[in-house]
VEXMI-541023 format. One record per atom (N, C-alpha, C, O): residue in one letter; x, y, z. Coordinates in pm, whole numbers, padded with zeros to 5 digits, always signed. Example, Ala and Ser with C-alpha at 12.3 -4.5 7.8 and 13.67 -1.06 7.14 Angstrom:
// VEXMI-541023
A+01319-00569+00780
A+01230-00450+00780
A+01320-00330+00780
A+01424-00332+00846
S+01285-00225+00708
S+01367-00106+00714
S+01290+00003+00787
S+01341+00114+00804
END
This chain:
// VEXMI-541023
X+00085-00120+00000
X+00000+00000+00000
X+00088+00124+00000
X+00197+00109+00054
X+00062+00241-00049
X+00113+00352-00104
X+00085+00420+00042
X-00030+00433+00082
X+00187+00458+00113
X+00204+00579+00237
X+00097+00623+00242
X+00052+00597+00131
X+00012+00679+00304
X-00065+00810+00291
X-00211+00778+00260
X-00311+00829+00310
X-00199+00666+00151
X-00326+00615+00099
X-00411+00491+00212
X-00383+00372+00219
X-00507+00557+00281
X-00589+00458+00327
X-00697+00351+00272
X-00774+00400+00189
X-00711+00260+00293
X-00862+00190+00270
X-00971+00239+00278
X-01071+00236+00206
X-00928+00316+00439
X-01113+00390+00508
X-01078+00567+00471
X-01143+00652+00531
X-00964+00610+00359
X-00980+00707+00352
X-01124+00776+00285
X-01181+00704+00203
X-01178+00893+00311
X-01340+00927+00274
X-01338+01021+00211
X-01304+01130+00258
X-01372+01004+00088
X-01343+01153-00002
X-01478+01169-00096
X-01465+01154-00217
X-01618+01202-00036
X-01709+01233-00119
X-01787+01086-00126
X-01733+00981-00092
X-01903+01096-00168
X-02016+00951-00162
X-01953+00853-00263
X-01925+00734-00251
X-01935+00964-00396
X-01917+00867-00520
X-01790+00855-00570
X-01751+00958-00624
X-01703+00752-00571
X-01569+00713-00583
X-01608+00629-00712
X-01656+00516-00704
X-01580+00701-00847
X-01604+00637-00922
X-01503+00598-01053
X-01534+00521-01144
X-01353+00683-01039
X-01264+00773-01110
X-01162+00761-01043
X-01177+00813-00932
X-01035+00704-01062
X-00930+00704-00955
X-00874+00902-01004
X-00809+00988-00945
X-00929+00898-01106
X-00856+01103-01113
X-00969+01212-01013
X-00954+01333-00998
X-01073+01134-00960
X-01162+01234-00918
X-01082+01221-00742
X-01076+01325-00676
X-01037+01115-00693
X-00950+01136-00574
X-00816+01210-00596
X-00778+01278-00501
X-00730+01207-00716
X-00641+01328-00702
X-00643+01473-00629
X-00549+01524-00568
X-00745+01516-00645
X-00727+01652-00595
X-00739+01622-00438
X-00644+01671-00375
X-00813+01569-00378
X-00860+01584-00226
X-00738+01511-00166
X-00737+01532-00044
X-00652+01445-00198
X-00544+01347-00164
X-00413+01479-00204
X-00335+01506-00113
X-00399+01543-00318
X-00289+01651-00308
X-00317+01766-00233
X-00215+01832-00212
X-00436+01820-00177
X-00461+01917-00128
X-00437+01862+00007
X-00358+01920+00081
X-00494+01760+00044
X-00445+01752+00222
X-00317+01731+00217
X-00272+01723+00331
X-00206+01714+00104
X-00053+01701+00106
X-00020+01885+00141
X+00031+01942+00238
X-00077+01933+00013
X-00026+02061+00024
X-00052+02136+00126
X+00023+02226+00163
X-00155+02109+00178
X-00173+02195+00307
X-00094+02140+00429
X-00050+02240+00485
X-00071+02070+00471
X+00060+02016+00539
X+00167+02064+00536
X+00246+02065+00630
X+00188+02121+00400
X+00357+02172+00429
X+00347+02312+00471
X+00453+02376+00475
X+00228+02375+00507
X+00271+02484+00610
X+00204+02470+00745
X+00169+02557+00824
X+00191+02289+00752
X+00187+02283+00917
X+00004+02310+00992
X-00034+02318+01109
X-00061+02317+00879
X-00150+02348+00872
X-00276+02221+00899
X-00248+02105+00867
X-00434+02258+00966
X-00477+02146+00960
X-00580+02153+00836
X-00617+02261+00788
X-00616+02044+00796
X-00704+02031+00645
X-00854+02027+00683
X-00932+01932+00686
X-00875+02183+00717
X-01026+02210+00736
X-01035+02366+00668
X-00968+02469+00675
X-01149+02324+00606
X-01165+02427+00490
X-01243+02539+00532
X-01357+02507+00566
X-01218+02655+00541
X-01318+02764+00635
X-01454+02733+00527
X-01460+02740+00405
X-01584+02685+00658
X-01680+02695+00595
X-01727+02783+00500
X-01778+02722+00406
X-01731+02933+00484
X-01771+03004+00366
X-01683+03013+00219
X-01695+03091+00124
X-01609+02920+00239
X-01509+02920+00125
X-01552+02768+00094
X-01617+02688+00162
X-01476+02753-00062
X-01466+02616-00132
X-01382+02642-00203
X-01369+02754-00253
X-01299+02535-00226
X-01183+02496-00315
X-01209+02433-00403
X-01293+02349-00371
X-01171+02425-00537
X-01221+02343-00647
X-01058+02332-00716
X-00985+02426-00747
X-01034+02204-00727
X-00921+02181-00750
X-00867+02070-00880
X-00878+02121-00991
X-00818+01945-00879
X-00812+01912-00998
X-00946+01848-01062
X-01025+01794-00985
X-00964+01852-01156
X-01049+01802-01248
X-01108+01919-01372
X-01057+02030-01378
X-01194+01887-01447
X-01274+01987-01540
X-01446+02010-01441
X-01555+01954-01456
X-01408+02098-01360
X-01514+02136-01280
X-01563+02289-01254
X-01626+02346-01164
X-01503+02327-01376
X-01543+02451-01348
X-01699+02515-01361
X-01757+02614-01316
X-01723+02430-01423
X-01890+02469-01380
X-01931+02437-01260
X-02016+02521-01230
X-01915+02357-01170
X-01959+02342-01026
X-01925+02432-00927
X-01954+02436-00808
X-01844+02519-01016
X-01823+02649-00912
X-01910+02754-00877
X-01977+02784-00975
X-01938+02823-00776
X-02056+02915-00717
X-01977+03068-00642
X-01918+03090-00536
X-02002+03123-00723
X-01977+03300-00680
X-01920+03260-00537
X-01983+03197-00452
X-01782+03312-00524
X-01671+03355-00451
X-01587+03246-00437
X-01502+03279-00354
X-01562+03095-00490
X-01551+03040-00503
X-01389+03032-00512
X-01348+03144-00543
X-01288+02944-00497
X-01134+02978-00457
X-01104+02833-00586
X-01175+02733-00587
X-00998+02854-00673
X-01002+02805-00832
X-00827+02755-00816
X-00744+02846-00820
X-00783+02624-00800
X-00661+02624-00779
X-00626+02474-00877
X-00619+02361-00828
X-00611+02499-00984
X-00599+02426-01076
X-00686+02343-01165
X-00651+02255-01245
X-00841+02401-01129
X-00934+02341-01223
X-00931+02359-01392
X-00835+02417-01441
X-01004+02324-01450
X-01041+02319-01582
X-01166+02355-01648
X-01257+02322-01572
X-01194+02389-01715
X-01305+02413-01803
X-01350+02284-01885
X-01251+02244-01945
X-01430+02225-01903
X-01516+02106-01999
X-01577+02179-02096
X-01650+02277-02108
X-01517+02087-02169
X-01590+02137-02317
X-01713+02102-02367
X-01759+02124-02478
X-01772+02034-02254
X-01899+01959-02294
X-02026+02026-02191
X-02146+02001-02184
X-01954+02105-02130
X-02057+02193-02064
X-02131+02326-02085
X-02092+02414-02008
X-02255+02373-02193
X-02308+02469-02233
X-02220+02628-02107
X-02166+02633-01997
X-02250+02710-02204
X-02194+02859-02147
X-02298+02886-02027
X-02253+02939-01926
X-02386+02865-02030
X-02515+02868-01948
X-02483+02805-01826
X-02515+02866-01723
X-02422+02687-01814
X-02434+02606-01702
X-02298+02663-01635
X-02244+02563-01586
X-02234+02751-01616
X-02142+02831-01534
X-02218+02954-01485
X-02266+03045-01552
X-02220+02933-01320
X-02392+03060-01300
X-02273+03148-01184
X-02326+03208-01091
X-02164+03151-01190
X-02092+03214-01104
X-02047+03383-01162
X-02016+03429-01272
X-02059+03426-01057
X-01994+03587-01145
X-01878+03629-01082
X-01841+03746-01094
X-01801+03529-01001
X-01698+03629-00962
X-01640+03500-00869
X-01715+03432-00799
X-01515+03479-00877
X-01398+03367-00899
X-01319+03396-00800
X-01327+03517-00777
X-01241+03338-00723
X-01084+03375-00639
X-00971+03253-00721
X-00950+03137-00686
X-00920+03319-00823
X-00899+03212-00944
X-00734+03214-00898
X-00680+03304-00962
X-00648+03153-00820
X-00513+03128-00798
X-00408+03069-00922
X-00296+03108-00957
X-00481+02978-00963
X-00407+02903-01075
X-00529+02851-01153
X-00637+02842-01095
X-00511+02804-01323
X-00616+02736-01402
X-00515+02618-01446
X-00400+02600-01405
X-00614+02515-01574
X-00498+02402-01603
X-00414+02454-01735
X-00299+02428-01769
X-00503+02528-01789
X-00415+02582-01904
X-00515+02685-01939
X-00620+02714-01883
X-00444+02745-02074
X-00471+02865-02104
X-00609+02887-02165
X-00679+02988-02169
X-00631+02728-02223
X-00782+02768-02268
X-00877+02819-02141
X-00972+02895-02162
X-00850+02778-02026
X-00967+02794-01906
X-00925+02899-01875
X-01012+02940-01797
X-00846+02978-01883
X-00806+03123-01881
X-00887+03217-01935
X-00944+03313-01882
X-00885+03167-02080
X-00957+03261-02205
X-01079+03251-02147
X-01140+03355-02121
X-01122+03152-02125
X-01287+03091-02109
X-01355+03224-01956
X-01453+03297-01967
X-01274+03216-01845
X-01251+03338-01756
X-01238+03472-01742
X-01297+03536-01655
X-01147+03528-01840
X-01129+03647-01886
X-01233+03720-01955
X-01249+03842-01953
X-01324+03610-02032
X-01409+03660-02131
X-01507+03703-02075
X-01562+03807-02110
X-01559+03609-01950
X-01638+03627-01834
X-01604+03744-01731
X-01670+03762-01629
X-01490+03822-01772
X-01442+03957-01689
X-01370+03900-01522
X-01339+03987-01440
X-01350+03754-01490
X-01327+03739-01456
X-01111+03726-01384
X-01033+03633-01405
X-01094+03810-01334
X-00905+03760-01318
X-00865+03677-01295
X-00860+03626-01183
X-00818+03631-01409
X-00711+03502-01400
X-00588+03522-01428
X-00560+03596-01523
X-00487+03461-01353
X-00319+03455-01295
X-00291+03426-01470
X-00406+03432-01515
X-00215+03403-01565
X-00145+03316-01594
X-00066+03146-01520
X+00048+03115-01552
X-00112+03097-01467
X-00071+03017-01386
X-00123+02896-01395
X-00236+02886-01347
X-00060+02763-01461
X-00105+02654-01524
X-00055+02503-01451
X+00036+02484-01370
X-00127+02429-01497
X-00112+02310-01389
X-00202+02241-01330
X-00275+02290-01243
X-00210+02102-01374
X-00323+02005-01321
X-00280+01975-01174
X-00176+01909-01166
X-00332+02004-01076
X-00223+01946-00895
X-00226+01794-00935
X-00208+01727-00834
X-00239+01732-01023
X-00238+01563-01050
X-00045+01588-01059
X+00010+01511-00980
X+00009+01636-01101
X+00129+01709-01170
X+00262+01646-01040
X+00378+01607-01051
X+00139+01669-00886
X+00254+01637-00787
X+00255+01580-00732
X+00296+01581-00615
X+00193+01476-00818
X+00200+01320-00719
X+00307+01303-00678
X+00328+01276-00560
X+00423+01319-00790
X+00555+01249-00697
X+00592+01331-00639
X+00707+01327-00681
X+00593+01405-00575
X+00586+01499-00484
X+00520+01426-00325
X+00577+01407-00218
X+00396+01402-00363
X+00282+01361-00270
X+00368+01191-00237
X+00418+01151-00132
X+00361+01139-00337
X+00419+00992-00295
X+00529+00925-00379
X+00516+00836-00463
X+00666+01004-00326
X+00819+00973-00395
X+00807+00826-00430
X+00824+00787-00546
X+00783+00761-00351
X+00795+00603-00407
X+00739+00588-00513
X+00821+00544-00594
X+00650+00600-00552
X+00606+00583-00712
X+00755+00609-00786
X+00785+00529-00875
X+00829+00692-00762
X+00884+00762-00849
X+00976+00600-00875
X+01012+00562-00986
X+01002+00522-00746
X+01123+00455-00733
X+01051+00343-00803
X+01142+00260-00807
X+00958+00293-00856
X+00887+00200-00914
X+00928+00236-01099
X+00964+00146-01175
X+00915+00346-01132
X+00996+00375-01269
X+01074+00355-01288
X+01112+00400-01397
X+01178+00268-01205
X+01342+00263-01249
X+01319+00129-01243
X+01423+00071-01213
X+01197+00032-01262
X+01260-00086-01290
X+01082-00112-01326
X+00994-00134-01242
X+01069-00104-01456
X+00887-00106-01458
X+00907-00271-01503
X+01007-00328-01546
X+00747-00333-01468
X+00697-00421-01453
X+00631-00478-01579
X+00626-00599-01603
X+00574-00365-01671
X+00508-00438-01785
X+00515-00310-01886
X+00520-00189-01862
X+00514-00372-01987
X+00504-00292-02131
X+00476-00135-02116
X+00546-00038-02088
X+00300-00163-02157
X+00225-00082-02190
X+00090-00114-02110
X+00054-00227-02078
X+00006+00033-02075
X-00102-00003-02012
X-00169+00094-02106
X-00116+00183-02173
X-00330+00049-02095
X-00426+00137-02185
X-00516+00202-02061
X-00596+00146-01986
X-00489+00291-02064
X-00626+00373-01966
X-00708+00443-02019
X-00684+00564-02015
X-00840+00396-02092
X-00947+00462-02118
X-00997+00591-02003
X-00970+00587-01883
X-01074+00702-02070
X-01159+00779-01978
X-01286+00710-01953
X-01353+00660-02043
X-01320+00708-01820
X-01416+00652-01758
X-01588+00620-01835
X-01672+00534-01812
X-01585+00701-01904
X-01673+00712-02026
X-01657+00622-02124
X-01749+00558-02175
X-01573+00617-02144
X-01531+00526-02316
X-01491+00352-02221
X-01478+00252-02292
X-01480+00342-02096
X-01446+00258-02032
X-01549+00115-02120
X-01491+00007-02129
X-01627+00121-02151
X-01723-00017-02235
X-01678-00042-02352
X-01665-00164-02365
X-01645+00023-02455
X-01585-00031-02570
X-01448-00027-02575
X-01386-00016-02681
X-01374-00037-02420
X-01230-00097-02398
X-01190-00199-02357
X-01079-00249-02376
X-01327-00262-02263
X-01306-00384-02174
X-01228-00506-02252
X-01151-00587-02201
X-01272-00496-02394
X-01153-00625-02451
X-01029-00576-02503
X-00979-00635-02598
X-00957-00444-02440
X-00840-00422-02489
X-00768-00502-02412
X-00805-00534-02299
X-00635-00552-02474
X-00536-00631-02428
X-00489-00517-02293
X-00497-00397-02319
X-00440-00559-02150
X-00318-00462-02121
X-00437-00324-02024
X-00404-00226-01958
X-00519-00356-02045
X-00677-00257-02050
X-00653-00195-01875
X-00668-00299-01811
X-00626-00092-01778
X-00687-00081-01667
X-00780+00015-01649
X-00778+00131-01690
X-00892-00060-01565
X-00977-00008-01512
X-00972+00124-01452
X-00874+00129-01378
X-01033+00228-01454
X-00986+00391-01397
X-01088+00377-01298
X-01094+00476-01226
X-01188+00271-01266
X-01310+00286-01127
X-01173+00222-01046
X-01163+00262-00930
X-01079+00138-01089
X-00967+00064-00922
X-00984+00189-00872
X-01024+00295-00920
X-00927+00141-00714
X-00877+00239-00599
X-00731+00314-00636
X-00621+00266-00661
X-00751+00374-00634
X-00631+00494-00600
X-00515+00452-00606
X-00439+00491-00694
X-00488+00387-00538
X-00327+00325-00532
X-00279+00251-00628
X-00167+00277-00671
X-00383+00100-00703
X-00406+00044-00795
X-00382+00115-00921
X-00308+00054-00998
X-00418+00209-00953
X-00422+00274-01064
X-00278+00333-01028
X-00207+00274-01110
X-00199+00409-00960
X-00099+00497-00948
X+00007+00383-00957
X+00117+00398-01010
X-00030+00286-00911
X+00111+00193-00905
X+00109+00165-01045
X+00209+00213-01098
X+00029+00104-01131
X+00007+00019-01258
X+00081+00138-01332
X+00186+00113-01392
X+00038+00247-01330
X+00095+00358-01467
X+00218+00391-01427
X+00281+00448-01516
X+00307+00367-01269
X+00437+00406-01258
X+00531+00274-01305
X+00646+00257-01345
X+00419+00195-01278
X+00533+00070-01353
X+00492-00005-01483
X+00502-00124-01512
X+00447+00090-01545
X+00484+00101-01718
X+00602+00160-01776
X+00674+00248-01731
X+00608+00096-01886
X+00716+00163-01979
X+00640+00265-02041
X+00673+00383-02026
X+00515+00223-02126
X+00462+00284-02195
X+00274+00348-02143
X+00209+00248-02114
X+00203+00456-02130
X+00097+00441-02088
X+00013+00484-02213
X+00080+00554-02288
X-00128+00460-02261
X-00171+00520-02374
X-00348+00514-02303
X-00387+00465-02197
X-00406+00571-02389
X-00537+00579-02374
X-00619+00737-02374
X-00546+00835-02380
X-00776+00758-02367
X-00815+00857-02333
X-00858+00912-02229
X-00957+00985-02227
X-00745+00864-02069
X-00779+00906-01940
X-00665+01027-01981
X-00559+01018-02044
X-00735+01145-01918
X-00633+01265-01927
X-00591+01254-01808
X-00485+01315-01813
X-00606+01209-01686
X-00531+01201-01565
X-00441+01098-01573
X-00337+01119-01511
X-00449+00980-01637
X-00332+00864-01646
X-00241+00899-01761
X-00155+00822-01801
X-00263+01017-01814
X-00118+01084-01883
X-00100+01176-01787
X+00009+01146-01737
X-00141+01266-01734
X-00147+01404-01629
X+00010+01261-01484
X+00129+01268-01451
X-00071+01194-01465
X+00030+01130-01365
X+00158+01044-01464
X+00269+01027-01413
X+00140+01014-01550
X+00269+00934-01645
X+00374+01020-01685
X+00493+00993-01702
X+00279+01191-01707
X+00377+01296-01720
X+00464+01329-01621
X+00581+01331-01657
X+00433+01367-01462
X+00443+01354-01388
X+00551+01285-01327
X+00650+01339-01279
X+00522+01143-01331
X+00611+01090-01341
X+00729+01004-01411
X+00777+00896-01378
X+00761+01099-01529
X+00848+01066-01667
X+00822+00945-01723
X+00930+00906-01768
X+00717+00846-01750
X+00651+00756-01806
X+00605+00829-01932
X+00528+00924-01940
X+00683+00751-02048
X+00618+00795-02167
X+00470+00742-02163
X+00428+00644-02101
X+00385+00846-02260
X+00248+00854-02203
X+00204+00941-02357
X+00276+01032-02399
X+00081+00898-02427
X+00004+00893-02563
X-00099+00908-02539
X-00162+00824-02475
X-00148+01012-02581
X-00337+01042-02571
X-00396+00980-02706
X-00371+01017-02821
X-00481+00874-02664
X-00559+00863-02780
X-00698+00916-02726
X-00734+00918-02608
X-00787+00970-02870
X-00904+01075-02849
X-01025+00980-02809
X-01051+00866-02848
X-01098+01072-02707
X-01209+01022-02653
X-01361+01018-02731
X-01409+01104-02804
X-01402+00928-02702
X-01531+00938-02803
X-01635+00977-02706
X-01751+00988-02744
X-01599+01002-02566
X-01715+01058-02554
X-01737+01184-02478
X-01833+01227-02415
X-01569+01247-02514
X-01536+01385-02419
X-01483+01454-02527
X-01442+01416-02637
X-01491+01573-02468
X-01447+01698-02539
X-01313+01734-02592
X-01254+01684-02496
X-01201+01786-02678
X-01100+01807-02701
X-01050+01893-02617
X-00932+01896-02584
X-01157+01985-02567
X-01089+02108-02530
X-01028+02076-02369
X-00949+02165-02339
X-01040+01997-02285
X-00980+01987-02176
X-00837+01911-02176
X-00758+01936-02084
X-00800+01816-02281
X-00643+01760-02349
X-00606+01878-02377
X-00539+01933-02290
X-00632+01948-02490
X-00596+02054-02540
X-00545+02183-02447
X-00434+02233-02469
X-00628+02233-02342
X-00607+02269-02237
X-00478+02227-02114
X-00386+02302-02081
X-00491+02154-02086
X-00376+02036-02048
X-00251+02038-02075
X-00168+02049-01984
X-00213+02025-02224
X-00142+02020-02300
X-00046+02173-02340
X+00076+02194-02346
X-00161+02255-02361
X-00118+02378-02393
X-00051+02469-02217
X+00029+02559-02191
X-00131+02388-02149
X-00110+02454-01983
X+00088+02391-01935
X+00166+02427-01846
X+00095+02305-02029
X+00205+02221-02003
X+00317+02265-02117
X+00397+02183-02163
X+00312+02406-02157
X+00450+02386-02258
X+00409+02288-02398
X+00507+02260-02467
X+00295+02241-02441
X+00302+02185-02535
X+00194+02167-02645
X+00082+02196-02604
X+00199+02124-02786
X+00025+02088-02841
X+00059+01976-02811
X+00154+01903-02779
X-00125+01988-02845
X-00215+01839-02763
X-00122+01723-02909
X-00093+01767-03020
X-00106+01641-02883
X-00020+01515-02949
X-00110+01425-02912
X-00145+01419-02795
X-00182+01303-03050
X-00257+01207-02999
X-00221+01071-03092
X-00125+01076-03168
X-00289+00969-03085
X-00273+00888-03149
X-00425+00837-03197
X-00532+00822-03139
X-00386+00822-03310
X-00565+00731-03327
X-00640+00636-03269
X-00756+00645-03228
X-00574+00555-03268
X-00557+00346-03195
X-00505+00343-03109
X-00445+00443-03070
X-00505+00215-03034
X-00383+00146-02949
X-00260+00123-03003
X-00148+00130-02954
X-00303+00090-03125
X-00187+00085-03232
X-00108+00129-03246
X+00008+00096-03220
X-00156+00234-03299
X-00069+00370-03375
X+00039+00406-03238
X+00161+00395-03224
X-00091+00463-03132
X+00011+00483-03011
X+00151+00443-02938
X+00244+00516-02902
X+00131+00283-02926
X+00178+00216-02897
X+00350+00255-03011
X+00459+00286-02963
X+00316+00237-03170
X+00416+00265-03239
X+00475+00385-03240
X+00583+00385-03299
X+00439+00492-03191
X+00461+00611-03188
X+00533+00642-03059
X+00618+00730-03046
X+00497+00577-02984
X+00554+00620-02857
X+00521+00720-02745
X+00399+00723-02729
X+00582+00799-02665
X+00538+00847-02590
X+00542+01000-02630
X+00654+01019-02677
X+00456+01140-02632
X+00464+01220-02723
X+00553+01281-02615
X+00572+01221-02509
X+00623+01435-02650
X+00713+01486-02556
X+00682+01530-02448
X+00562+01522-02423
X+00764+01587-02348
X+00777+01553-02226
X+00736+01668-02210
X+00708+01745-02301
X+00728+01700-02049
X+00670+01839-02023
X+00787+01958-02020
X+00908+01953-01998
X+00701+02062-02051
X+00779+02203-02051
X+00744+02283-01945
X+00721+02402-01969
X+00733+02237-01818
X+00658+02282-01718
X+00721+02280-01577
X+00763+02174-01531
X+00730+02412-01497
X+00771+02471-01388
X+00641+02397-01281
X+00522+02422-01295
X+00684+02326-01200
X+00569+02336-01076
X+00572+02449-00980
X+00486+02457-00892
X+00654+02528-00992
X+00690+02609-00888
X+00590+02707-00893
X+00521+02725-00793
X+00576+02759-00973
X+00413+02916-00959
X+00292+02763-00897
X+00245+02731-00787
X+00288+02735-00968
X+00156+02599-00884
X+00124+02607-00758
X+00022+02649-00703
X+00276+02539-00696
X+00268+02488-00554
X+00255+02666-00495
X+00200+02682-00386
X+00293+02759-00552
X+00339+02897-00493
X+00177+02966-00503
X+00148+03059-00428
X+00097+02922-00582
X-00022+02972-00605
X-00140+02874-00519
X-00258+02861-00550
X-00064+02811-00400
X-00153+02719-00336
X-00265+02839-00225
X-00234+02931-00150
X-00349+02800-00250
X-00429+02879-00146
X-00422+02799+00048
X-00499+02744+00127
X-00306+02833+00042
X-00313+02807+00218
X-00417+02905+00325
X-00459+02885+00439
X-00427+02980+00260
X-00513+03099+00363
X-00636+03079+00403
X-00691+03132+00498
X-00704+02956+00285
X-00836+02900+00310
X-00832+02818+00435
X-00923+02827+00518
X-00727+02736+00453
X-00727+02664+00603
X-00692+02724+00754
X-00627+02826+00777
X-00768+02613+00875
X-00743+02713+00913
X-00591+02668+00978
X-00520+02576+00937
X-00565+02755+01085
X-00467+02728+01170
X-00461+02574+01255
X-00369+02551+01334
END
């Protein structure tokens, strides 16, 4: 078992996404390193990794979310943001346009896992199997007979160990490249059939780079892992909202 990671840890009713526990698992890291306890002042909310920016509500504190491309302009009912960091620049534009201030400041917090749990890192220097395919949780039914195939509903740890001890990771989970990047695991987006471009794209562009995909398992697989990141964590971790917790 991975440090840190419990069995009876409790993060929300529906655990359905090993990327939807990223954020609540790096935020009680990050708030720790200023000694701090992980209680969120009731009139505040943090919205952190994922494409959730529509679930946000006027005064709302924005520390590495995303914009979905599959969510009408309508269904964002907030008028006014405490926006620290976005994942990339498209969720910037998407903000600005809305008159809202946004940092320049890019970065999925998926970014610090190895940060959050070094041992992963030590599992890359001697990986275990090929290639893994990580579908997005969506497209998860017309993958079940991929060779090599993991599940993105496993637990948390399951999923983090499997993609650190690949050589190769491919698929359309943007968090099982977000952590392969992460942790220098070559790592291939192939496109989702049932999600939007604009949050890869986002991602990608937030990271020093264009979005790079592959068609197939195939193709991917032959192609390899697209390039590596061009990306500072340092404004990130520096754009952490500690002030929301309390003492």
């Amino acid at each position: 078992m991975i440090p840190g990671i419990s069995r009876k840890l409790r993060i929300g009713r529906r655990i359905n996404n090993f990327g939807d526990l990223l954020g609540p698992v790096v935020v009680a890291w990050m708030s720790k390193q200023s000694a701090r306890r992980v209680r969120s002042k009731r009139d505040r909310r943090l919205l952190s990794v994922g494409s959730i920016m529509h679930m946000a509500r006027t005064g709302d504190c924005i520390w590495g979310t995303g914009v979905n491309g599959k969510i009408t302009p309508d269904e964002y009912r907030f008028d006014a943001l405490d926006v620290r960091a976005v994942r990339g620049p498209l969720s910037r534009e998407f903000l600005e346009k809305r008159g809202i201030h946004t940092p320049p400041t890019y970065g999925d917090p998926g970014l610090l896992i190895p940060s959050v749990f070094p041992e992963l890192v030590e599992l890359t220097k001697n990986p275990s199997r090929d290639v893994v395919v990580v579908p997005n949780l969506n497209d998860l039914p017309r993958w079940f007979d991929t060779p090599s195939v993991l599940d993105p509903t496993e637990d948390l740890q399951t999923c983090l160990r499997t993609i650190a001890s690949s050589r190769l990771v491919v698929g359309s989970s943007l968090h099982a490249v977000i952590v392969a990047d992460a942790l220098g695991v070559p790592a291939r987006l192939i496109p989702s059939g049932s999600e939007a471009e604009f949050k890869y794209a986002d991602y990608y562009l937030g990271t020093g780079r264009e979005l790079s995909t592959a068609p197939t398992v195939k193709a991917a697989i032959s192609r390899g892992g697209a390039p590596g990141l061009g990306w500072n964590d340092g404004p990130l971790r520096e754009a952490f909202p500690h002030d929301l917790f309390g003492k």
